[in-house]
N, C-alpha and C positions, 0 to 999 in steps of 0.2 A: 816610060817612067814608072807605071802604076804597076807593072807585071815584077820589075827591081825589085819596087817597094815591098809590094805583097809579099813578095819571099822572105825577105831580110827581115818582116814584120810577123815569121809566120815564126823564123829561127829568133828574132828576141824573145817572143813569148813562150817558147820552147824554154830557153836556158835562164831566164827569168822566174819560170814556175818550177824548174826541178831545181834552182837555188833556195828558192824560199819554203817546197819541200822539204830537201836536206836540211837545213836551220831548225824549221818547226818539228820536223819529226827527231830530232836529236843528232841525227846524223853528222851534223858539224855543227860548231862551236861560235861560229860571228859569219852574218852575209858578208859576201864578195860581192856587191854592186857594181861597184868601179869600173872593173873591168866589163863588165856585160854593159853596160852603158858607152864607154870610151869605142866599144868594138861597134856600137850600133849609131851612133852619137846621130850621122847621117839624120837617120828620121825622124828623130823631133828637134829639129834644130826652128830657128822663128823662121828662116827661110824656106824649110822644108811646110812648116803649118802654113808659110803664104800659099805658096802653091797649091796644096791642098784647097786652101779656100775657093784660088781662082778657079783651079778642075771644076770644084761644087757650081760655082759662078755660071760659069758655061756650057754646064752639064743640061741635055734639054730636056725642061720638064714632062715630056713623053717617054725618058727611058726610068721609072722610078727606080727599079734594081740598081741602078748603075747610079743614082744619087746618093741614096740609101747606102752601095757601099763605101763613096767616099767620104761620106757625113759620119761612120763608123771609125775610119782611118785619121779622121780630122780628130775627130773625140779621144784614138789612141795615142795623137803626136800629141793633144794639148797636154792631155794626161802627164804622158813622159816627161817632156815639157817639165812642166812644174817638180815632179818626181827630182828627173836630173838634176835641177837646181839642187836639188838639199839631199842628195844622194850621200854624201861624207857623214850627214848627221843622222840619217836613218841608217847605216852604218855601225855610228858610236855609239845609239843609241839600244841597237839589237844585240851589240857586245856588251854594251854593259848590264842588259836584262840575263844575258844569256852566262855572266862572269856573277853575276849578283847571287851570294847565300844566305842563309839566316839560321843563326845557332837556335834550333827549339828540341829542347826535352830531351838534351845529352846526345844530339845529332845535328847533324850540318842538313837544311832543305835547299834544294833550290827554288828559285825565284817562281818558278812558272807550278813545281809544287804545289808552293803555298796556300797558292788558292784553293788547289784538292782539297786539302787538307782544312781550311777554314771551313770548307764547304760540309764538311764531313764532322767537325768536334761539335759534338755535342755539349757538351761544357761552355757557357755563352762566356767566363770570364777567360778561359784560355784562348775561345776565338777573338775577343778583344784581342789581349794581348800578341797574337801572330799577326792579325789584323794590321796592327800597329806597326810591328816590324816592316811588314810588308807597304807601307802606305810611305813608312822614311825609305825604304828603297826608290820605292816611286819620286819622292819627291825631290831625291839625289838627282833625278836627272831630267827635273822639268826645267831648267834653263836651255837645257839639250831639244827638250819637244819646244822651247817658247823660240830657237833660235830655227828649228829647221821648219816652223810654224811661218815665223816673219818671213823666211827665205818664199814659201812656197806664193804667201800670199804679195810679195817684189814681182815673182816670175808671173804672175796672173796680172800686174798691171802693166809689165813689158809687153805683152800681147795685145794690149790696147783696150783691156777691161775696165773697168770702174774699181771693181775688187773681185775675191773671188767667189762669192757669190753669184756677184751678175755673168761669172764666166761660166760657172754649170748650170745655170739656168737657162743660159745661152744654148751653151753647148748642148744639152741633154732636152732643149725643148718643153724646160717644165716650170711650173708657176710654185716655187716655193711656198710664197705668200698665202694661194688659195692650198695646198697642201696644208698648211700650216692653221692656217683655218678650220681645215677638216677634221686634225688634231684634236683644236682646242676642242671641236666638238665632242668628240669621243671622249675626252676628259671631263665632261658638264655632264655628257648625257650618261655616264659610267659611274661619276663619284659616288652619289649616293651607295648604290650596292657594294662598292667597293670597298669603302668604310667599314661599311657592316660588317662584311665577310670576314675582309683581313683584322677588323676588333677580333673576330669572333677565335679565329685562325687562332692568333697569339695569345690571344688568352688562353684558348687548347693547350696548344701544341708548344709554345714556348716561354708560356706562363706569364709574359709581360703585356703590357698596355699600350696600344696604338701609340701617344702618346710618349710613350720611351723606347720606341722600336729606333733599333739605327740601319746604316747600310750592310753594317757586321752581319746584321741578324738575317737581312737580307737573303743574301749569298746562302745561310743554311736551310731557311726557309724556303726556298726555291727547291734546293735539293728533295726535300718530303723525305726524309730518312726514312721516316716508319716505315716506307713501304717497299724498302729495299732489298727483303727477300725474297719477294714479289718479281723482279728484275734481276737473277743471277748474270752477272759478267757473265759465266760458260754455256749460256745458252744466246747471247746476243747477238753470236755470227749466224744461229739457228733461225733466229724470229728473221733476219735480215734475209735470208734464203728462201725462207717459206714465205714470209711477204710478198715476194719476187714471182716464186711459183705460182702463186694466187693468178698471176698477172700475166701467170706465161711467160716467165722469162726465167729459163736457167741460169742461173749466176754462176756456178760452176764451167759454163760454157763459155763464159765473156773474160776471155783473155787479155780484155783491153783495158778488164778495171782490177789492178791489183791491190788486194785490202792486205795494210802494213801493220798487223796488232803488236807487232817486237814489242818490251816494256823497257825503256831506257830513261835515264835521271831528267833528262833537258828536254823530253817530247811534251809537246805541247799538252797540255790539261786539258784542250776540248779535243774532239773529234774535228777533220778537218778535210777537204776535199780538194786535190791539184791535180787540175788538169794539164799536162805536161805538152803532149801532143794529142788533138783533137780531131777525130775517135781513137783513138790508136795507143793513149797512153792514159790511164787515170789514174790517179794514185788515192784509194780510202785509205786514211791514214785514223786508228783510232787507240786509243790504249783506257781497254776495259777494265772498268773499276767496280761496275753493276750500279743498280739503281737506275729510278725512271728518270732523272737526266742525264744518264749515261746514254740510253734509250733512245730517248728524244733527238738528242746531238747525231748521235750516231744513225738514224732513220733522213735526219736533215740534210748530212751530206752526203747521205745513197742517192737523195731526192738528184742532188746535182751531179752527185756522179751518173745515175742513170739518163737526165739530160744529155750530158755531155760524151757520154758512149754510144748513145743513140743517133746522136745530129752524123749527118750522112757526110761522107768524106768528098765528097763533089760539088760543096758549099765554098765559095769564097773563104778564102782563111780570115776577113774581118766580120764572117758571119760566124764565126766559130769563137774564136775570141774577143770580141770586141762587142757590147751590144748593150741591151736597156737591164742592170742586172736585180732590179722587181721583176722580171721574166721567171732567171733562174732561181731566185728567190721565191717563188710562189712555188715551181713544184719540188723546190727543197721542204717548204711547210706543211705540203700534201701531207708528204709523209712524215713531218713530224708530227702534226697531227691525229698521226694513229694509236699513238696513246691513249689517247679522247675518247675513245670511240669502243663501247663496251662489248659487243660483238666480238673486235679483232682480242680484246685483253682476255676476252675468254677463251676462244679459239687458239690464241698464237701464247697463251702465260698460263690458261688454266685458271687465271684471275678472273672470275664469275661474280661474288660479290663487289662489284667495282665502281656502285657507284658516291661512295663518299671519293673515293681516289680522283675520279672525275672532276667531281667537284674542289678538290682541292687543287690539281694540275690545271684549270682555267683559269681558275684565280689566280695561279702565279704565272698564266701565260696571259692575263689582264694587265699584270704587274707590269709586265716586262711591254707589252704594246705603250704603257702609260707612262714609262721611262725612255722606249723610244720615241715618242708625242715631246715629252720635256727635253731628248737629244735635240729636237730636229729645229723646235723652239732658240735652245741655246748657241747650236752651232747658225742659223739664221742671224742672231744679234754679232756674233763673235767674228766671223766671215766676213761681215759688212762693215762694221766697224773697227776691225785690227789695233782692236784695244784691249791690251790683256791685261791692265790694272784692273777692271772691274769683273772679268771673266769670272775668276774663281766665284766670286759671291755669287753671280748671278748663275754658274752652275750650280753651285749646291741650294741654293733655292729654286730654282725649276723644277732640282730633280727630288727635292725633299715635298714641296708642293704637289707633285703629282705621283711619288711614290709613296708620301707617310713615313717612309725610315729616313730617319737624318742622315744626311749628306754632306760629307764636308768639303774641305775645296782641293783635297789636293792631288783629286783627282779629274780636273778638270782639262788636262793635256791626256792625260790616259786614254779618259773614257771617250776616245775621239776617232773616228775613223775619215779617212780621207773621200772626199768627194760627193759628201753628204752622201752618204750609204745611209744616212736614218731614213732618209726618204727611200730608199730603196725599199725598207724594211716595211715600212708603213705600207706603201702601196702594193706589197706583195701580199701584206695580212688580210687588205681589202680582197684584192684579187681570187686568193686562196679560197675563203669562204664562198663563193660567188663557182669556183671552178668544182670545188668537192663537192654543191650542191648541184651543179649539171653531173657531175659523175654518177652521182645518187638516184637522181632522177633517170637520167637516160639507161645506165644498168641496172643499178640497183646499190639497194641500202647498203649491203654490204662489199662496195667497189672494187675491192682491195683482193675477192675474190672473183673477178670475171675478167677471162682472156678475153673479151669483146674490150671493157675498159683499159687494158695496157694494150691493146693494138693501137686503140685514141691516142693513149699518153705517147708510144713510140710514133704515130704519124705525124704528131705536134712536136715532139722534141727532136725530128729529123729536120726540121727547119735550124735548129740552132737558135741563135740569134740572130735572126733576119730579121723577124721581127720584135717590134717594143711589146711591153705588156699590156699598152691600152689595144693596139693592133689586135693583140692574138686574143684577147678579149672580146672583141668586135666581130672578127673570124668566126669565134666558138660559138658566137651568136647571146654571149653573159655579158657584155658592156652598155655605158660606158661602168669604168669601176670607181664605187665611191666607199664610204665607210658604212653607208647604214645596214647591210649585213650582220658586217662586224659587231656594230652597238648593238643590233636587235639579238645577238648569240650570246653574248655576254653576258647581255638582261633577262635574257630565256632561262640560260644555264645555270645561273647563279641565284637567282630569285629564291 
């Protein structure tokens, strides 16, 4: 049964990631689900996760590999599972992002634009106004997110859960609760400086007061425009190369990761990474605009693409695809991280005077740690409870409490990823810190230049995902992983 499985498991993941490739990278125009689900239906059916369960049941505690891979398999039927349920509506919902325009400034934008474009206007009442556009788009089609929401969290108590909460905590082995705890901590032990800074920021940089920042301002505020010549688009595919050489690794040679820079209307506005077939097909999908979070995005999904072209082809296919994804989240932020790091800005940009930019790129990678803290908050109450009359408020106050720019609600189906990925995030930011200061240590300060530290990175990412993140932490001999790194780098950095 399991050898069937594995296959049929290795071909949905295949045509599953080069669907939602073509989509994000513009290529086509609305996901085809249906059909790739109808053809694979089989393996996540509730009969298919029993069985599964029973394998795990009777698997003997002496082979761990072989538990390990079906508690992987189990984790990709629930998944689906829920997914299938609401497949029609993630569906209508990609079509009508992907149909979605907005008249600005004697031009037609599209949907996925817009953000660029807020990201970039310098003008804070014209970014209002697109802002705004953009937001009744959004909110055009949150009965569409509040229905394929209610579907997913039906299909989580069919399985014989409580809600879906207690199903990926189940499944994925993790304590939301003390996560969530750890959060608040970093939020207590953070606010102070962070006030300061970001008063300090906006009253700079965008002339307003703590106190009247919204999420508009956010968005451009993250970007650090000023320092965008600093970052040329035509030299991004360069720093990405030479990054790699540092490491020993010709990227010219790896025929397995092809990077998609085409510039098309409907391509995704971040940088994005799909692994299609694992090692054998990656696809870096980016479309450069310049500037340090063009930079950053783009260094984020090399981190996973280099994962994922490294894990060795002789791996089980649910160690490949299927696994703990704070793993591949941590060394996606290695490298975003190199931003940070004044060394590589001088070396790889010629950006030598670098350390206000430093200092202002933590601060908004502060931000963004403290808006995922207030995700992981939100999506906890909202999972458990499956009450979305109070959802909205209590997003936009999470996220206004721990961001400082105002928050409104109608973003509170948007700003939501499946499977509590906030926690994924968190516990990679922990991890991250803890991994680039073993790299530091064992080679040297400057990591990112020693082929001894990318033989490490490649003997650790030939595993895949075999192992979780606390694991491979534990391995590396840096566990277990908590946040106090994190807080102490913050309050270092920023001070």
């Amino acid at each position: 049964m399991l050898e069937t499985y594995r296959r049929e498991y290795a071909e949905f993941n295949s045509q599953w990631g080069r669907e939602y490739y073509l989509v994000l990278s513009g290529q086509k125009d609305t996901l085809e689900l249906m059909r790739i689900y109808e053809r694979y239906s089989d393996l996540f059916t509730q009969d298919s996760i029993f069985l599964l369960k029973q394998l795990l049941e009777e698997a003997s505690p002496d082979f761990a590999t072989n538990r390990v891979s079906i508690n992987h398999l189990l984790n990709f039927a629930t998944d689906q599972f829920l997914e299938n349920a609401a497949k029609v509506l993630t569906e209508e919902i990609s079509a009508y992002e992907s149909q979605s325009r907005i008249e600005w400034q004697g031009r037609e934008i599209h949907f996925q634009e817009a953000f660029v474009v807020i990201k970039n206007e310098r003008d804070r009442e014209s970014r209002r106004a697109l802002y705004q556009k953009r937001v009744e788009l959004i909110e055009g089609a949150n009965d569409l997110r509040a229905e394929r929401l209610s579907k997913i969290h039906a299909a989580s108590r069919a399985l014989g859960f409580e809600n879906y909460a207690v199903l990926h905590e189940q499944l994925r082995n993790q304590d939301y609760a003390a996560l969530a705890g750890e959060a608040e901590k970093l939020l207590e032990q953070t606010e102070s400086i962070y006030v300061i800074r970001l008063g300090e920021a906006l009253r700079r940089d965008l002339h307003i007061k703590i106190e009247d920042a919204e999420r508009v301002d956010a968005l451009y505020f993250l970007n650090l425009s000023e320092y965008d010549e600093k970052f040329p688009a035509n030299q991004l595919l360069r720093v990405y190369k030479e990054t790699l050489q540092g490491l020993g690794i010709d990227s010219d040679k790896q025929k397995n990761i092809y990077i998609d820079s085409e510039p098309r209307p409907r391509k995704s506005a971040r940088a994005f990474c799909a692994p299609i077939e694992i090692p054998e097909e990656i696809k870096l999908v980016i479309r450069p605009v310049g500037g340090q979070s063009d930079y950053q995005a783009m260094l984020h999904e090399a981190g996973h693409a280099q994962h994922y072209a490294w894990t060795s082809p002789t791996l089980l296919p649910e160690f490949k695809y299927t696994g703990d994804y704070a793993l591949t989240e941590t060394y996606a932020f290695l490298f975003n991280h190199l931003p940070t790091e004044s060394d590589w800005l001088a070396s790889m940009l010629r950006f030598a005077d670098n350390r206000a930019f430093i200092r202002s790129v933590t601060l908004t990678r502060l931000h963004i740690v403290r808006r995922y803290a207030a995700k992981l908050m939100y999506e906890r109450k909202l999972h458990a409870d499956n009450n979305l009359s109070s959802a909205p408020a209590l997003y936009s106050q999470l996220q206004t409490n721990a961001t400082k720019f105002q928050t409104g609600e109608a973003e509170f189906l948007t700003d939501l990823d499946d499977g509590f990925y906030s926690a994924n995030y968190l516990r990679a930011w922990a991890f991250e810190v803890a991994l680039r200061d073993y790299l530091k240590t064992r080679f040297d300060t400057r990591w990112w230049k020693s082929k001894r530290a990318g033989n490490f990175l490649r003997e650790i990412w030939d595993t895949g995902d075999r192992y979780n993140a606390d694991e491979m932490a534990a391995q590396i001999g840096i566990g277990p992983i908590n946040f106090d790194l994190l807080i102490d780098e913050f309050n270092r950095e920023l001070k």
